[in-house]
Short mmCIF file of the C-alpha atoms (twelve columns), coordinates in Angstrom:
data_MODEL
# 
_entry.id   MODEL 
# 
loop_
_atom_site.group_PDB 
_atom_site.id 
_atom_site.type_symbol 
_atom_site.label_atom_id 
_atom_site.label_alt_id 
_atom_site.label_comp_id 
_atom_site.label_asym_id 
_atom_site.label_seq_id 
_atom_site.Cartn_x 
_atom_site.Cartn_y 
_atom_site.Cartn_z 
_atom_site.pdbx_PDB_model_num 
ATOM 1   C CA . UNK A 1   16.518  0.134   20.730  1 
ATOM 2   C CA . UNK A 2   14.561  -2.733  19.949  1 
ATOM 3   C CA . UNK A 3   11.245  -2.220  21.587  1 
ATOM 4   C CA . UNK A 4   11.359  1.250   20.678  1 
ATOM 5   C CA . UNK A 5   11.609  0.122   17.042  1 
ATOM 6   C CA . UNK A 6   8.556   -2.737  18.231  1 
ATOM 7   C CA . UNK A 7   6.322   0.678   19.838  1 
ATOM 8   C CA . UNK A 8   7.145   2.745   16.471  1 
ATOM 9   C CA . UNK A 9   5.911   -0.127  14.434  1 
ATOM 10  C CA . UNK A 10  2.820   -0.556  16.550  1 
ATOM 11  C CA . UNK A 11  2.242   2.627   16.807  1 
ATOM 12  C CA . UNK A 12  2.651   2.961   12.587  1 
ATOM 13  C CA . UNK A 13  -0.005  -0.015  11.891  1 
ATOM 14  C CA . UNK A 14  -2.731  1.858   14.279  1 
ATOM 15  C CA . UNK A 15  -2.310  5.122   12.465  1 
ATOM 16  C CA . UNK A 16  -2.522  3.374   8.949   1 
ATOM 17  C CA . UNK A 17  -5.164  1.387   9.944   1 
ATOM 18  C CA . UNK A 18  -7.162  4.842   10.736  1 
ATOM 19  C CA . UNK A 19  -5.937  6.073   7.942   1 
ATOM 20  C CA . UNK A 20  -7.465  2.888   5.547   1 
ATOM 21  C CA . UNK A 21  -10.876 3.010   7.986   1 
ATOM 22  C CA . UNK A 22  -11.389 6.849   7.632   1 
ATOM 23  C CA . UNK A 23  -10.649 6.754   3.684   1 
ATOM 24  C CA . UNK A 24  -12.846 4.150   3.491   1 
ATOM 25  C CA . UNK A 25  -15.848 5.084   5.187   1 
ATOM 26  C CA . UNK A 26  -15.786 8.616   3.779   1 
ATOM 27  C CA . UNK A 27  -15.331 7.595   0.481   1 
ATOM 28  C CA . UNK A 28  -17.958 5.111   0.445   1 
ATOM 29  C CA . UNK A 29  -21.212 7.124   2.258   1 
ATOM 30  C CA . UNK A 30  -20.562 10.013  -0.543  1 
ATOM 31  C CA . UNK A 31  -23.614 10.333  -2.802  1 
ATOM 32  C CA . UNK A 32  -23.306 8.480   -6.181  1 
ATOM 33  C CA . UNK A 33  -23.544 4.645   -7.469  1 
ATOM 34  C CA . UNK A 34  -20.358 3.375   -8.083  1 
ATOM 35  C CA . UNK A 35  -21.908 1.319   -11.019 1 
ATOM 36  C CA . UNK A 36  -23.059 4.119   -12.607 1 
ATOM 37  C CA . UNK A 37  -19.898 5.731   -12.581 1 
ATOM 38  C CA . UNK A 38  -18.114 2.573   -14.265 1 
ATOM 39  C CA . UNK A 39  -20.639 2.105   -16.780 1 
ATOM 40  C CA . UNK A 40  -21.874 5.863   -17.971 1 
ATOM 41  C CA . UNK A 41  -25.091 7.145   -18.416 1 
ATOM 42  C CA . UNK A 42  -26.846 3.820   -21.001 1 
ATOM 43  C CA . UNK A 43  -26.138 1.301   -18.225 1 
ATOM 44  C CA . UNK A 44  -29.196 -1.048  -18.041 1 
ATOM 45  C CA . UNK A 45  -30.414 -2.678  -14.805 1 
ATOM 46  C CA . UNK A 46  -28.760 -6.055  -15.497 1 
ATOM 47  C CA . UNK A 47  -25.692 -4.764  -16.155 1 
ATOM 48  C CA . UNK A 48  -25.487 -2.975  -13.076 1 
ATOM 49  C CA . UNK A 49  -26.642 -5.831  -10.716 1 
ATOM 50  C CA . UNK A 50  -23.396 -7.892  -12.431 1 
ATOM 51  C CA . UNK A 51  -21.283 -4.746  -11.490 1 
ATOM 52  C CA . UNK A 52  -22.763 -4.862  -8.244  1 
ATOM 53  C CA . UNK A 53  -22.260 -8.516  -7.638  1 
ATOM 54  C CA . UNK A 54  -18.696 -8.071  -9.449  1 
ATOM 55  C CA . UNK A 55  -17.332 -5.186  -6.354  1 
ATOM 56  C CA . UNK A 56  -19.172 -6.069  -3.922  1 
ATOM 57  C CA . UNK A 57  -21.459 -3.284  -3.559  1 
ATOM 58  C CA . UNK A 58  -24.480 -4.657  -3.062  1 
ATOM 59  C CA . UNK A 59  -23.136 -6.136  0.420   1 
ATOM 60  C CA . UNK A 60  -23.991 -4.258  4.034   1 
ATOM 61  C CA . UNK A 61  -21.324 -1.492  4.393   1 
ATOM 62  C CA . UNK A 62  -19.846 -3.607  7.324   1 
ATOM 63  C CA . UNK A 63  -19.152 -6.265  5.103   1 
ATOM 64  C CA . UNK A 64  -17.684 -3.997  2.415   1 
ATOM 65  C CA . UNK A 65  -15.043 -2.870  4.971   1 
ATOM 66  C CA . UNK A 66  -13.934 -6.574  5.770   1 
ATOM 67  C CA . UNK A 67  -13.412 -7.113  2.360   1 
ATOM 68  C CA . UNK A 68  -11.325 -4.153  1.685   1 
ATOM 69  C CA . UNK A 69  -9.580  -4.238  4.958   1 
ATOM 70  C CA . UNK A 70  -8.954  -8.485  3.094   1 
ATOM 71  C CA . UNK A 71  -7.914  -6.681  -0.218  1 
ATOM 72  C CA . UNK A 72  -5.223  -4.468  1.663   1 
ATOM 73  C CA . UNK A 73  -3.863  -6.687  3.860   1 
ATOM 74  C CA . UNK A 74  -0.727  -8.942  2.796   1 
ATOM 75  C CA . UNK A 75  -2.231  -11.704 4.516   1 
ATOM 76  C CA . UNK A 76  -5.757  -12.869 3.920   1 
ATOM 77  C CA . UNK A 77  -8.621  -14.940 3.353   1 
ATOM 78  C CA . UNK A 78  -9.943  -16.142 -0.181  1 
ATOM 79  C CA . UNK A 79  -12.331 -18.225 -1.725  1 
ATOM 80  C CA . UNK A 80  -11.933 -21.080 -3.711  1 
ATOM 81  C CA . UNK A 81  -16.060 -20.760 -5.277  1 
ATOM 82  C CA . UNK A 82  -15.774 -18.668 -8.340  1 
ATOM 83  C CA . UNK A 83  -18.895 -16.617 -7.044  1 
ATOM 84  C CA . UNK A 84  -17.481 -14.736 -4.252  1 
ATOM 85  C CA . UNK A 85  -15.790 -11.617 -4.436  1 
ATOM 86  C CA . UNK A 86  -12.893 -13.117 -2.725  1 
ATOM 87  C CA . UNK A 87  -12.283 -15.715 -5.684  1 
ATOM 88  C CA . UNK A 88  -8.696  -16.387 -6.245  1 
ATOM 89  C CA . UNK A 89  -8.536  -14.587 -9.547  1 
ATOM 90  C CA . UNK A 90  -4.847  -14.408 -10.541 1 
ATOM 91  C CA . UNK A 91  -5.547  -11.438 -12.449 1 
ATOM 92  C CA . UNK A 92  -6.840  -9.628  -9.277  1 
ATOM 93  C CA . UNK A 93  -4.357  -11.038 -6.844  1 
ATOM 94  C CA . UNK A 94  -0.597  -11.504 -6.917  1 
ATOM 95  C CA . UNK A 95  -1.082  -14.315 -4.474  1 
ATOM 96  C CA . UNK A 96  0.764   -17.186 -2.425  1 
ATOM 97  C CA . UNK A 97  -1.071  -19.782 -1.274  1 
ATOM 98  C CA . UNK A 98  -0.215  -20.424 2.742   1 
ATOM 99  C CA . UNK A 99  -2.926  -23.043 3.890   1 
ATOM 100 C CA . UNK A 100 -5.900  -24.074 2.090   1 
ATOM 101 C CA . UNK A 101 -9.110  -25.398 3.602   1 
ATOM 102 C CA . UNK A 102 -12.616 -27.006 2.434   1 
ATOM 103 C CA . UNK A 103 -13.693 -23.660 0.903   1 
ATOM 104 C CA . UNK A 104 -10.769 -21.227 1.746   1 
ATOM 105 C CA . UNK A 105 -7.287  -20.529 1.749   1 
ATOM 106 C CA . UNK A 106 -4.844  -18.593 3.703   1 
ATOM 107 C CA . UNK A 107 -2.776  -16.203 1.347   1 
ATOM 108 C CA . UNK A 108 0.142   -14.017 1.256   1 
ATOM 109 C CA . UNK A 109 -0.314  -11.341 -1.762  1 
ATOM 110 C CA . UNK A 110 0.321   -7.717  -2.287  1 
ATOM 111 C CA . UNK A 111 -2.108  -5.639  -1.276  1 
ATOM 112 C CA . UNK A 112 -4.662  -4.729  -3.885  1 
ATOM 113 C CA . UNK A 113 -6.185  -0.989  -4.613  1 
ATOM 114 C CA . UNK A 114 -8.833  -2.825  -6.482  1 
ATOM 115 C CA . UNK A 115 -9.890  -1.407  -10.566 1 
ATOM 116 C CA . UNK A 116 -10.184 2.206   -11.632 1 
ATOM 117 C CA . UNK A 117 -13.273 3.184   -12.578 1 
ATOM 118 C CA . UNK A 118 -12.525 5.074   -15.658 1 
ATOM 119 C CA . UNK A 119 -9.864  2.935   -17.052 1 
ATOM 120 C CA . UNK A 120 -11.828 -0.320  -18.076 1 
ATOM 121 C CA . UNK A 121 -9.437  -3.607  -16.882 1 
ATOM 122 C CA . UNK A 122 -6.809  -1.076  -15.142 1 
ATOM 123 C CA . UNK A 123 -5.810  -1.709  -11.888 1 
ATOM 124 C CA . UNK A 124 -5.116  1.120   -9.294  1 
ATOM 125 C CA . UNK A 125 -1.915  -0.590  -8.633  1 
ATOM 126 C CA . UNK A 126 -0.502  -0.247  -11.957 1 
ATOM 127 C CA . UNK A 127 -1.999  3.511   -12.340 1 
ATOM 128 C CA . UNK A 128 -0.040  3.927   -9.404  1 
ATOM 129 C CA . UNK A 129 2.997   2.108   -10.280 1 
ATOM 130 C CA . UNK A 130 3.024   4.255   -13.654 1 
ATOM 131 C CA . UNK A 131 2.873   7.696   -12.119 1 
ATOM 132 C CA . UNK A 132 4.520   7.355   -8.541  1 
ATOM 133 C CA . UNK A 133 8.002   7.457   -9.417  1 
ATOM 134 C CA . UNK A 134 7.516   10.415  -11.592 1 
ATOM 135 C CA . UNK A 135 6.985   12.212  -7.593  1 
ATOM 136 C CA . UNK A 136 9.201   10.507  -6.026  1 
ATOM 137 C CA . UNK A 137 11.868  11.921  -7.947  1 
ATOM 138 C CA . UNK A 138 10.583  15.103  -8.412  1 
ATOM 139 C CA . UNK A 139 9.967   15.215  -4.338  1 
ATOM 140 C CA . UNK A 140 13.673  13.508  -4.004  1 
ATOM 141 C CA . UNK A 141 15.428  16.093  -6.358  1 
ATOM 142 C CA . UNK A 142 13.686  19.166  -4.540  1 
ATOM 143 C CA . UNK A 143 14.766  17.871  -1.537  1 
ATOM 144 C CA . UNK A 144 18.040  17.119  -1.872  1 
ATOM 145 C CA . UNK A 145 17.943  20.823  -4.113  1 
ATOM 146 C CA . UNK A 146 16.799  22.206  -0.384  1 
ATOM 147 C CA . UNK A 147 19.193  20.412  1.877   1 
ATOM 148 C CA . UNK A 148 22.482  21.081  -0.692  1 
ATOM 149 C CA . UNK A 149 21.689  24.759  -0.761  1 
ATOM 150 C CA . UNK A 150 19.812  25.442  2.537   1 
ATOM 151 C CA . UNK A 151 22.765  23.776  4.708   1 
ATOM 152 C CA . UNK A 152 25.790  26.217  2.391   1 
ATOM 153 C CA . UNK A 153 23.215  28.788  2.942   1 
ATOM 154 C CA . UNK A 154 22.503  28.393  6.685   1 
ATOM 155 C CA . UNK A 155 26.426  27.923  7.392   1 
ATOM 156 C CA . UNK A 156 26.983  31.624  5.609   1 
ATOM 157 C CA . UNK A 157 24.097  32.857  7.319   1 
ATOM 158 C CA . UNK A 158 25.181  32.012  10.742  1 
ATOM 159 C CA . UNK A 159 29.056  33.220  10.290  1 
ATOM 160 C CA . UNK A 160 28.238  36.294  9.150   1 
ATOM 161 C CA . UNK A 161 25.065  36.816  12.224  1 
ATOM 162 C CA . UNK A 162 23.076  40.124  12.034  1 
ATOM 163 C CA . UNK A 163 25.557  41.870  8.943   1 
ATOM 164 C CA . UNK A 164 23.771  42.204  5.219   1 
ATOM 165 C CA . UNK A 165 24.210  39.012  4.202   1 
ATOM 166 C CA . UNK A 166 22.648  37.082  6.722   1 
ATOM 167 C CA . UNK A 167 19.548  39.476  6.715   1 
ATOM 168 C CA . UNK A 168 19.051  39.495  2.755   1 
ATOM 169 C CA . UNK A 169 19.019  35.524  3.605   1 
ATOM 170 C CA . UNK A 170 16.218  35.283  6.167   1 
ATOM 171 C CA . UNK A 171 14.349  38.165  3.907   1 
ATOM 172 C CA . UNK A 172 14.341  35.143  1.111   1 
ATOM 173 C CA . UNK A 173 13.611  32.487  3.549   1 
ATOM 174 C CA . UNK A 174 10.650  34.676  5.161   1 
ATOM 175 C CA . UNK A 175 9.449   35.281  1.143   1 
ATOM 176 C CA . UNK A 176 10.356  31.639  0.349   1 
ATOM 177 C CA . UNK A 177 7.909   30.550  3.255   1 
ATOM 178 C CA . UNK A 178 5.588   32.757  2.571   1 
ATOM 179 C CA . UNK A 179 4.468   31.939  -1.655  1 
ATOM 180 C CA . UNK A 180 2.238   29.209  -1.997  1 
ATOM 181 C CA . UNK A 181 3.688   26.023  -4.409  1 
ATOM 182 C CA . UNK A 182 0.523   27.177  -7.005  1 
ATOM 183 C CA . UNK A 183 1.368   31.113  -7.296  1 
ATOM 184 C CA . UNK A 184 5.112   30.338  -7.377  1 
ATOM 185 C CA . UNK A 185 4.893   27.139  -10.182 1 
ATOM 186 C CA . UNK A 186 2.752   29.838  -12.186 1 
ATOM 187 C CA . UNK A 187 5.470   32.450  -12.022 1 
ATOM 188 C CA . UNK A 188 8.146   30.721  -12.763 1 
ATOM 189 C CA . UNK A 189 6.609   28.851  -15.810 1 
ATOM 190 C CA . UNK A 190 5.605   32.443  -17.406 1 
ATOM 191 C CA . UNK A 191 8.794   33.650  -16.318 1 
ATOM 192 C CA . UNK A 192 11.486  31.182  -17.070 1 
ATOM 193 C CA . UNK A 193 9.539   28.913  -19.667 1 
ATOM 194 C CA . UNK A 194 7.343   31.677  -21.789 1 
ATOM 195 C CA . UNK A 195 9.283   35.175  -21.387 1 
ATOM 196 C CA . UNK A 196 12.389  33.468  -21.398 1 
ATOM 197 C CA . UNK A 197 12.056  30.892  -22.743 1 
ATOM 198 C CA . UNK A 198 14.077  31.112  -25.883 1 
ATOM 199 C CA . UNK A 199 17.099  32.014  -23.535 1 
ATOM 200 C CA . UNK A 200 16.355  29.091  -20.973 1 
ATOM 201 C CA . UNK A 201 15.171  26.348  -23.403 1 
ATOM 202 C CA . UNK A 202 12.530  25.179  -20.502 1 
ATOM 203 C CA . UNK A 203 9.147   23.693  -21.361 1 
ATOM 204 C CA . UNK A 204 5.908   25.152  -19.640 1 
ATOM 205 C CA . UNK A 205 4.575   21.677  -19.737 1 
ATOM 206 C CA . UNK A 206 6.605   18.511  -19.733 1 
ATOM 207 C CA . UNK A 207 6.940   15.248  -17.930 1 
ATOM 208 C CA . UNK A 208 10.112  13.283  -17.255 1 
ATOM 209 C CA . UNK A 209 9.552   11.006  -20.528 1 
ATOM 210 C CA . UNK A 210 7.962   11.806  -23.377 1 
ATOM 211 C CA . UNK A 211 7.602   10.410  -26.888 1 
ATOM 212 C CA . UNK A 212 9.249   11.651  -30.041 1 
ATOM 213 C CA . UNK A 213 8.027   13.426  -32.683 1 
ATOM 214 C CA . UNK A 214 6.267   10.639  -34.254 1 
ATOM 215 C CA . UNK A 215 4.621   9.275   -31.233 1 
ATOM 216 C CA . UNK A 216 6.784   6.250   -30.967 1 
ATOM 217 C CA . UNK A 217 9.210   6.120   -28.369 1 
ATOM 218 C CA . UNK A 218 10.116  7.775   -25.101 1 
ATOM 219 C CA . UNK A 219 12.672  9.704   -24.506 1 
ATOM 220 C CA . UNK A 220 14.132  11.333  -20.923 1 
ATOM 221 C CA . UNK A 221 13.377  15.171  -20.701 1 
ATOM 222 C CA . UNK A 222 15.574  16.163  -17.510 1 
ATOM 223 C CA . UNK A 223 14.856  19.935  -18.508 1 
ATOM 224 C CA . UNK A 224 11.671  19.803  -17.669 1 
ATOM 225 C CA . UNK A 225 12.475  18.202  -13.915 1 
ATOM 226 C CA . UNK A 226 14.202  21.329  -13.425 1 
ATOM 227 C CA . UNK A 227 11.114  23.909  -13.142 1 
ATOM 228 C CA . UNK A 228 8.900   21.939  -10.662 1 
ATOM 229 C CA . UNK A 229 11.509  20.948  -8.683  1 
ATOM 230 C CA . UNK A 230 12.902  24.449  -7.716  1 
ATOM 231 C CA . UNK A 231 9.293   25.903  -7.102  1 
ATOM 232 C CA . UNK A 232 8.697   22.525  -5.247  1 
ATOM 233 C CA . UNK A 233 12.118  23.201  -3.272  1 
ATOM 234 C CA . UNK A 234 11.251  26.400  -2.404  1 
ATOM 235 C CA . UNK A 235 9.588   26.327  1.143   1 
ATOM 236 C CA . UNK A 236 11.827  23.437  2.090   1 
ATOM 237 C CA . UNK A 237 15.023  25.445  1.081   1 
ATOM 238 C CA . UNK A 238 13.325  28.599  3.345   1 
ATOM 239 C CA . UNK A 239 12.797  26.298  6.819   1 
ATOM 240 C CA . UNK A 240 16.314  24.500  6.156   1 
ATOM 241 C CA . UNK A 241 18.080  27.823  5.990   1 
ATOM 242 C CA . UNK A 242 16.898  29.264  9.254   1 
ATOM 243 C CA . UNK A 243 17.227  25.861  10.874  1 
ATOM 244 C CA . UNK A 244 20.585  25.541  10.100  1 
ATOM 245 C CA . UNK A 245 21.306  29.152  11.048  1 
ATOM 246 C CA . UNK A 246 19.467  28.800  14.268  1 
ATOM 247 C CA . UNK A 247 21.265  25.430  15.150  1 
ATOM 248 C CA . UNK A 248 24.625  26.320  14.410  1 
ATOM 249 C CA . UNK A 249 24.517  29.715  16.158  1 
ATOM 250 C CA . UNK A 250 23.014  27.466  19.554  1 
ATOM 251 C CA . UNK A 251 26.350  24.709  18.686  1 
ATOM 252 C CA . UNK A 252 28.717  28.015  18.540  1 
ATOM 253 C CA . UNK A 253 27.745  28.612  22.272  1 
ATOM 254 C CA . UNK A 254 29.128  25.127  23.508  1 
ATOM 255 C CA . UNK A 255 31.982  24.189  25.849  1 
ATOM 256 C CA . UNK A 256 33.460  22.295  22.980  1 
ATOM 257 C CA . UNK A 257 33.481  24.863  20.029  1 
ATOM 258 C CA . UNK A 258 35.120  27.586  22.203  1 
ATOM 259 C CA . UNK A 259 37.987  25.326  23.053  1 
ATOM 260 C CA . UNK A 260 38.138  24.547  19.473  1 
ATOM 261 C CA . UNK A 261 38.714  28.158  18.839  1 
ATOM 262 C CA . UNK A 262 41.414  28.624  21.999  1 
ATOM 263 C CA . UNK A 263 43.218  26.186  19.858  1 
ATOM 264 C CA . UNK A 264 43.214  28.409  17.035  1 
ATOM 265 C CA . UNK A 265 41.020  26.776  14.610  1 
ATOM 266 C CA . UNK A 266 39.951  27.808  11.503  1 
ATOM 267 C CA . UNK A 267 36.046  28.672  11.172  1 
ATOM 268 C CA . UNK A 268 35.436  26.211  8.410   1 
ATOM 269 C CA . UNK A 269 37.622  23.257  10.075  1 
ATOM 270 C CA . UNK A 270 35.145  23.673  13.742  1 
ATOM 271 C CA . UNK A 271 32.050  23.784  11.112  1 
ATOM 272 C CA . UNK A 272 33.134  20.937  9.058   1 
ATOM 273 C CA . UNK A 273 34.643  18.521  12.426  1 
ATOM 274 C CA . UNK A 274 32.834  19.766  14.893  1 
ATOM 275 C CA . UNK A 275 29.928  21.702  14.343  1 
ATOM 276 C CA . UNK A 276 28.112  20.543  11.581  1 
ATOM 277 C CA . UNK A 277 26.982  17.195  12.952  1 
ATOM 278 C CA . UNK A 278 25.235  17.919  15.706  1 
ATOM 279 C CA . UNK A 279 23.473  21.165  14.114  1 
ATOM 280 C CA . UNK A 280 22.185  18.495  11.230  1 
ATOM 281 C CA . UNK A 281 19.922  17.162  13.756  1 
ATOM 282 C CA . UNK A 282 17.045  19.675  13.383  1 
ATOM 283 C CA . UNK A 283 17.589  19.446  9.844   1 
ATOM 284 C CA . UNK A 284 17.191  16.508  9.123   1 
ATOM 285 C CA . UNK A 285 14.072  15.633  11.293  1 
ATOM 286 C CA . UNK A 286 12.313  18.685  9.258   1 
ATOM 287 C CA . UNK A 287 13.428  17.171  5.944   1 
ATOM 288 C CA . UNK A 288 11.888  14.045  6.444   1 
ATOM 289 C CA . UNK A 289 8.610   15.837  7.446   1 
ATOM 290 C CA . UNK A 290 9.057   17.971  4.172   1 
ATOM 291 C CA . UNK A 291 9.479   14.987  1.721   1 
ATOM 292 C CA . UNK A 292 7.000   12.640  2.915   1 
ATOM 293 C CA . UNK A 293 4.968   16.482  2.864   1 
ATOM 294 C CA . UNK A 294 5.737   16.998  -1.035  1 
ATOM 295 C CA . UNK A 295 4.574   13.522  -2.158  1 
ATOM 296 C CA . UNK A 296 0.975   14.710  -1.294  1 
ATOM 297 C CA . UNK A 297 1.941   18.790  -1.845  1 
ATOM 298 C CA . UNK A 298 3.014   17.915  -5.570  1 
ATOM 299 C CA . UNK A 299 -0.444  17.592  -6.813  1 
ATOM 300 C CA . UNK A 300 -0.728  21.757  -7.575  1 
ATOM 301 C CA . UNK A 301 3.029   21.937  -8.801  1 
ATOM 302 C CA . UNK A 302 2.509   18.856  -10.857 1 
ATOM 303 C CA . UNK A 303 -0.752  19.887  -12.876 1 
ATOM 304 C CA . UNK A 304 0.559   23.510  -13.487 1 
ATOM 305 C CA . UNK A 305 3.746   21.811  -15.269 1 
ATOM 306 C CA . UNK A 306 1.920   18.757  -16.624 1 
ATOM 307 C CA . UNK A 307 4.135   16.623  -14.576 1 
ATOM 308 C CA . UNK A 308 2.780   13.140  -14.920 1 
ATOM 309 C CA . UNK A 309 2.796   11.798  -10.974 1 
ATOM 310 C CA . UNK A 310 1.031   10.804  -9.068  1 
ATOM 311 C CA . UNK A 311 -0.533  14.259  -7.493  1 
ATOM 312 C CA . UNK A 312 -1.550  15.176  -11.429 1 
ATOM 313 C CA . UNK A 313 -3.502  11.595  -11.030 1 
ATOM 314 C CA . UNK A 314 -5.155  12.810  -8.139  1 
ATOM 315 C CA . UNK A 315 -6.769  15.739  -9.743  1 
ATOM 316 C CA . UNK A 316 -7.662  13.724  -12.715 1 
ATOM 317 C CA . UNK A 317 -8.905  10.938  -10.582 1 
ATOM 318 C CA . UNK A 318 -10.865 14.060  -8.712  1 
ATOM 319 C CA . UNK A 319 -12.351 15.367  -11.931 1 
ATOM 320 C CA . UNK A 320 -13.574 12.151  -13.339 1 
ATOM 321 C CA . UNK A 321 -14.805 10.995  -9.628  1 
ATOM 322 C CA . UNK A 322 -12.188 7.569   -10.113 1 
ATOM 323 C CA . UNK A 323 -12.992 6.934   -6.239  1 
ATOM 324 C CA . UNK A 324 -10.521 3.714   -6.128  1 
ATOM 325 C CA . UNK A 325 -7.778  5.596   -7.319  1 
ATOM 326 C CA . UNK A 326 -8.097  8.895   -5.221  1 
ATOM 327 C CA . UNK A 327 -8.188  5.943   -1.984  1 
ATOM 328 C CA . UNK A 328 -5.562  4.455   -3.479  1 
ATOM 329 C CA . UNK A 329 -3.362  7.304   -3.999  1 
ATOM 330 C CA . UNK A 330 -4.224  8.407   -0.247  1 
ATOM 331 C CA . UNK A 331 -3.302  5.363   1.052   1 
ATOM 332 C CA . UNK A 332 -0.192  5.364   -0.502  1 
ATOM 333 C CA . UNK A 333 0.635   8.658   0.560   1 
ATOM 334 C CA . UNK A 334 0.382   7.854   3.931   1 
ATOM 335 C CA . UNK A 335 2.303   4.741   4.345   1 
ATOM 336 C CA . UNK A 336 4.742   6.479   2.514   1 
ATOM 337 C CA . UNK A 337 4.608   9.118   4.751   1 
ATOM 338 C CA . UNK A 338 4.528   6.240   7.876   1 
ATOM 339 C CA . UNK A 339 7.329   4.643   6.830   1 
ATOM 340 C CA . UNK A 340 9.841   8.180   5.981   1 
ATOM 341 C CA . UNK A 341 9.485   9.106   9.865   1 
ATOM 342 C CA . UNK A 342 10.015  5.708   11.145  1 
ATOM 343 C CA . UNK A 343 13.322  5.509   8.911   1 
ATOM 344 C CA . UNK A 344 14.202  9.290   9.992   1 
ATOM 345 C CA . UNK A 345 13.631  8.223   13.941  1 
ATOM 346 C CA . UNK A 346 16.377  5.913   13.419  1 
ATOM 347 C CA . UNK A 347 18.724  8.152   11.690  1 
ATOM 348 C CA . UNK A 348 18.307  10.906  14.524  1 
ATOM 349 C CA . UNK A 349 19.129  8.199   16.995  1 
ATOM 350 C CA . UNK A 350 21.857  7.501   15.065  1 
ATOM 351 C CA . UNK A 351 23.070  10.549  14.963  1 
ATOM 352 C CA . UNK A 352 22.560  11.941  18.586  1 
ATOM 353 C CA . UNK A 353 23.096  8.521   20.868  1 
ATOM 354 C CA . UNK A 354 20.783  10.220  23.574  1 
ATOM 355 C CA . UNK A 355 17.701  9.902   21.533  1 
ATOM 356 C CA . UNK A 356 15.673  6.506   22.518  1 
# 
């Protein structure tokens, strides 16, 4: 159990560390000064030498990539001369000093997205910090939306195989899978938030806080969770149904359910004791693939509603070419998405003992 843990780890750190290498190199060789795009269009020459000097761009690309593989990484190397980028500037780096030497030290920190360039002083860890909860609970309620309904759902649809409820089911799914997040977010806002809106009280545009009516203090909006999550729950609810359907009816066939019925058991009791566990299985792996999935498939869902997370940031990032924060974000993503599958692996081996 161990090593397998060790291997998933490993094997983890090499696929983020692709992840940070290709993010970085294409981000970097795209056309455009980065000084340019921090200072506008009435920069002079001076002051874009000291922005140069300031991020490091006027290093060798090589050296670039040390210093933001240094930046990332929870342990690295600084400076101690006020002159290099690597200074240890407190307001840069949340930093622990591990072992200093002449000119250096050895540090432990969290890692460090570096400054937007649109939002003078900002970091990309704070935009981040501001904006990824917002998605994470949007992502978390659609999922949990998904499982709650697609496991009731899948249950039905198995016990009553091949009759009219069971095919008006995998019609749905089939549609379900079939909308894309954009076209469906747009319907339902027109539908639910502007025909009917006076009968449904939802918000066409709304984020989980916002302020009052006199622009002074936030309040919690739960009403407008509910419209981006169901659209966002959509194609999740559509694979969990047939999964569940498809697992149970292959757990039905087993040595163990049909003594189960010889015994005269109810339906529900050899669904509920028996049954459901080991038809969870599938689920569950697919649901961990599907939330990691809607932290980076939010970004369409969450600029239609005017959901402020972290997929709106993206596009706006995107639109105003804010090239730290769109790395950032990415990078983000996919730890996030690292980490999900590692912590799912170990919850299917918990769950089916066979599983290494």
């Amino acid at each position: 159990m161990l090593n397998n843990l060790f291997k998933k780890i490993a094997y983890a750190f090499l696929t983020l560390f692709g992840v940070v290498s290709v993010v970085f190199f294409l981000f970097t060789i795209l056309p455009g000064d980065p000084a340019q795009m921090i200072l506008g269009q009435n920069e002079t020459q001076e002051q874009r030498d000291l922005i140069n000097q300031k991020y490091g761009f006027d290093l060798p690309l090589h050296e670039q990539y040390i210093l933001y593989l240094n930046d990332l990484s929870p342990v690295s190397f600084h400076s101690t001369n006020n002159s290099d980028y690597t200074f240890i500037d407190h307001s840069k780096y949340s930093l622990a000093k591990i072992l200093c030497f002449e000119e250096s030290c050895l540090a432990v920190k969290l890692p460090y997205l570096r400054e937007s360039f649109q939002r003078a002083g900002k970091t990309v860890n704070s935009v981040i910090s501001e904006t990824l909860p917002n998605t994470v609970v949007l992502a978390f309620t659609s999922i949990c939306l998904a499982l709650f309904l697609g496991v009731i759902l899948g249950v039905f649809s198995a016990l009553y195989k091949d009759q009219f409820l069971d095919q008006m089911l995998q019609v749905l799914a089939t549609l379900g899978m079939s909308l894309p997040s954009f076209f469906s977010a747009v319907l339902f806002a027109w539908l639910f938030a502007y025909v009917l809106g006076d009968l449904t009280g939802l918000n066409m545009t709304g984020s989980l806080y916002e302020l009052d009516d006199f622009g002074e203090e936030y309040s919690l909006q739960l009403k407008n969770l509910i419209l981006p999550a169901v659209v966002l729950g959509i194609r999740p609810l559509a694979v969990v149904i047939q999964l569940m359907r498809n697992s149970l009816l292959e757990t039905f066939q087993q040595d163990y359910i049909r003594t189960a019925k010889a015994k005269g058991l109810s339906n529900f009791k050899i669904i509920l004791n028996h049954a459901l566990k080991n038809s969870l299985n599938p689920v569950i792996t697919a649901i961990s693939g599907w939330f990691a999935s809607l932290l980076a498939g939010a970004v369409f869902v969450e600029y239609i509603f005017g959901w402020n997370g972290l997929g709106k940031e993206i596009v706006d990032a995107l639109n105003l070419l804010d090239m730290p924060v769109i790395m950032g974000a990415v990078i983000v993503i996919a730890t996030m998405f690292i980490l999900i599958n590692i912590f799912v692996d170990l919850i299917y081996a918990k769950l089916d003992p066979k599983v290494n």
